[in-house]
C-alpha positions in Angstrom: 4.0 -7.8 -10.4 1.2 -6.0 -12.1 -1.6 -7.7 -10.8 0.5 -7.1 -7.1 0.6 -3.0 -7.9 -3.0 -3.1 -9.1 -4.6 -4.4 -5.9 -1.9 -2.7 -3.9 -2.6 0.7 -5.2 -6.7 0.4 -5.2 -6.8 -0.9 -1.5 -4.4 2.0 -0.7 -6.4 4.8 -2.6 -9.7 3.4 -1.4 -8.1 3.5 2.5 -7.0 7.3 1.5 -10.1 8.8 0.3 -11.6 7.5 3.6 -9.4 9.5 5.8 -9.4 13.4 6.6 -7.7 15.5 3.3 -8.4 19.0 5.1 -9.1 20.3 8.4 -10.6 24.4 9.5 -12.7 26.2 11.9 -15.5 28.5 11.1 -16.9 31.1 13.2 -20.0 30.6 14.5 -22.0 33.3 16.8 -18.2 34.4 17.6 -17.0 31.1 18.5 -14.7 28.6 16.4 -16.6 25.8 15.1 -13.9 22.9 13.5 -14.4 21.7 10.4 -13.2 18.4 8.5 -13.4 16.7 5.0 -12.9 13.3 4.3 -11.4 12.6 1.0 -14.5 11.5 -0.7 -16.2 14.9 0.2 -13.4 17.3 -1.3 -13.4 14.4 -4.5 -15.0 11.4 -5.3 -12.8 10.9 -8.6 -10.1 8.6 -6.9 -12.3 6.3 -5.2 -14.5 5.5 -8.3 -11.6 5.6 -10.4 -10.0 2.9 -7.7 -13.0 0.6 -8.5 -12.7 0.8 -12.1 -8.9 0.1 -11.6 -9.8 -2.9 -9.9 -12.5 -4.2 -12.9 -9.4 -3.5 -15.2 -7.3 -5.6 -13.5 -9.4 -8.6 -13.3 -10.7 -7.6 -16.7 -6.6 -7.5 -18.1 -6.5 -11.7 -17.4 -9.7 -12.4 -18.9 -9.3 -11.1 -22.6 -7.2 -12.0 -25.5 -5.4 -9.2 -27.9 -6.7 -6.3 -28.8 -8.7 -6.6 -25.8 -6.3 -6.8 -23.8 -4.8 -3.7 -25.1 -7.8 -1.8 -24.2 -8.2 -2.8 -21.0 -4.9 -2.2 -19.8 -5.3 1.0 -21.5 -8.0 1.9 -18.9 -6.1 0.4 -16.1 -3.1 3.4 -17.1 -5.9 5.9 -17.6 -7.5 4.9 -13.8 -4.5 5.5 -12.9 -3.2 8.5 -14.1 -6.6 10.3 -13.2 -6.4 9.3 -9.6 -3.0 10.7 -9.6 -4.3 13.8 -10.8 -8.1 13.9 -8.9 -6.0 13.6 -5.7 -3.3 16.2 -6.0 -6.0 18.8 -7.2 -7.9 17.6 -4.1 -4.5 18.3 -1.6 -5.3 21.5 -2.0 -8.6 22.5 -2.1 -11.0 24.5 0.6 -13.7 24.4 -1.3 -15.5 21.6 0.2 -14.7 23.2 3.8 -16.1 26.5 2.4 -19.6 24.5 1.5 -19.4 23.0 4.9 -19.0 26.5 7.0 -21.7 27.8 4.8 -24.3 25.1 5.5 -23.3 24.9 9.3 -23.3 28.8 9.7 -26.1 29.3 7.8 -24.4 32.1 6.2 -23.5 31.8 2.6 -21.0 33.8 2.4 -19.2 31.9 5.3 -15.3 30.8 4.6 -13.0 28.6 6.8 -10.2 30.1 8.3 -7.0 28.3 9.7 -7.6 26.0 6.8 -5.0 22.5 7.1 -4.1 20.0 4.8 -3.3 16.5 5.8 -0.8 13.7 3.4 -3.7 11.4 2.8 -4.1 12.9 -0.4 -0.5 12.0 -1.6 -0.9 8.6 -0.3 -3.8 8.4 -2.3 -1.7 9.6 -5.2 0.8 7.0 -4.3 -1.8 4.3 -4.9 -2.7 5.7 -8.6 0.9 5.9 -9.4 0.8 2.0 -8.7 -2.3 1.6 -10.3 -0.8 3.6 -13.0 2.6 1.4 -13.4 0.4 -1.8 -13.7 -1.6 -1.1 -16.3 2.2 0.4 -17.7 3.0 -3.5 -16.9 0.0 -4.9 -18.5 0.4 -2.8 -21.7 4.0 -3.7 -22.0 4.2 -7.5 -21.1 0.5 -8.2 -21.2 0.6 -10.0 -24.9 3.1 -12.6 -22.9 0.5 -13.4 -20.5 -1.6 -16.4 -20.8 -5.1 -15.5 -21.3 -8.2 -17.3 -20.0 -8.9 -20.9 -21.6 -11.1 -20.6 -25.1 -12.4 -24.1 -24.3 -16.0 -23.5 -23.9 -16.3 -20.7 -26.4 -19.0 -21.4 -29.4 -17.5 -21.3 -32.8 -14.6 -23.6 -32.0 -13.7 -26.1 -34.6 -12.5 -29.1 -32.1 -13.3 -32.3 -32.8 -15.2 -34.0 -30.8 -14.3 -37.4 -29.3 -16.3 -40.5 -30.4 -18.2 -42.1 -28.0 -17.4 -45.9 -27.3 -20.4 -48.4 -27.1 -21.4 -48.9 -23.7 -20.6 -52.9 -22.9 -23.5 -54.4 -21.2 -21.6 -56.6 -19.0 -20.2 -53.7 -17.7 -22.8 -51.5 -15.4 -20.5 -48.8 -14.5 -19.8 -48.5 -18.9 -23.9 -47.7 -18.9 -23.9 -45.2 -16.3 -20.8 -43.5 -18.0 -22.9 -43.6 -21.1 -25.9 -42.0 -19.3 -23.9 -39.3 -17.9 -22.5 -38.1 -21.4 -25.8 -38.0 -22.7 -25.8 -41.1 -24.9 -28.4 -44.5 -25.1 -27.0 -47.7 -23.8 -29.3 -49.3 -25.3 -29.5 -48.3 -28.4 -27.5 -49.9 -31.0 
């Protein structure tokens, strides 16, 4: 369920900050010149904040304990900011401002009939799931099975001891070769 709200919520913040958050017109030489922003010019928080989401996520499966902890930590944090990056974004013409100013030429140029669109909430939307899987992940992540320690140094395993290769037996010496051992040697 986690991992389901985790990729959920980044592909839907990631579609959101693509999309038009605020619409305007400045006036140019007395006409009305329209003016939009995507959701990665009014904020880039959610998007970046969508990625790092997504690393936590993968990240959550990978370690073991206190690590895990952590991590799942950051995937509630991704979350939570995204919620919070987008609904300052839902309302802010501060971005359309800078665009009227650098498209007028005139810095003291402001949008008027500024427009708000619902892409930001849906973006919000996706950091609440975000948000509830690293919830998930802090909660029930010490029940989940971690990645397999089998290749790790420091393990004390014992090792299996090699059979003699039997001569009569060619497939037996090109087992032997393959692990690394000598059929011939005695």
């Amino acid at each position: 369920m986690a991992l389901l709200c985790g990729a959920l919520g980044a592909a839907v913040t990631l579609l959101a900050t693509r999309q038009r958050w605020s619409e305007g017109t400045a006036t140019v030489a007395g006409g009305a010149f329209p003016l939009t922003a995507t959701g990665s010019d009014v904020t880039g928080v959610p998007a970046a904040l969508a990625i790092v989401g997504l690393a936590a996520l993968v990240a959550v499966f990978a370690v073991r304990r206190a690590g895990r902890v952590a991590v799942a930590a950051l995937l509630a944090l991704s979350g939570a900011g995204i919620v919070a990056a987008a609904l300052t974004g839902a309302s802010d013409g501060s971005t359309l401002d800078e665009k009227a100013a650098r498209t007028t030429g005139d810095t003291s140029a402001t949008v008027a009939a500024l427009s708000h669109t619902g892409w930001p909430y849906v973006a919000a939307a996706g950091g609440v799931l975000i948000l509830l899987a690293g919830l998930l992940a802090l909660r029930y992540g010490s029940l989940w099975p971690a990645m397999s320690g089998r290749y790790e140094r420091g393990t004390d395993r014992p090792r299996r001891q090699a059979r003699p290769a039997d001569p009569e037996r060619p497939e037996e010496i090109w087992k032997a070769l393959d692990r690394g051992e000598d059929p011939t040697g005695a």
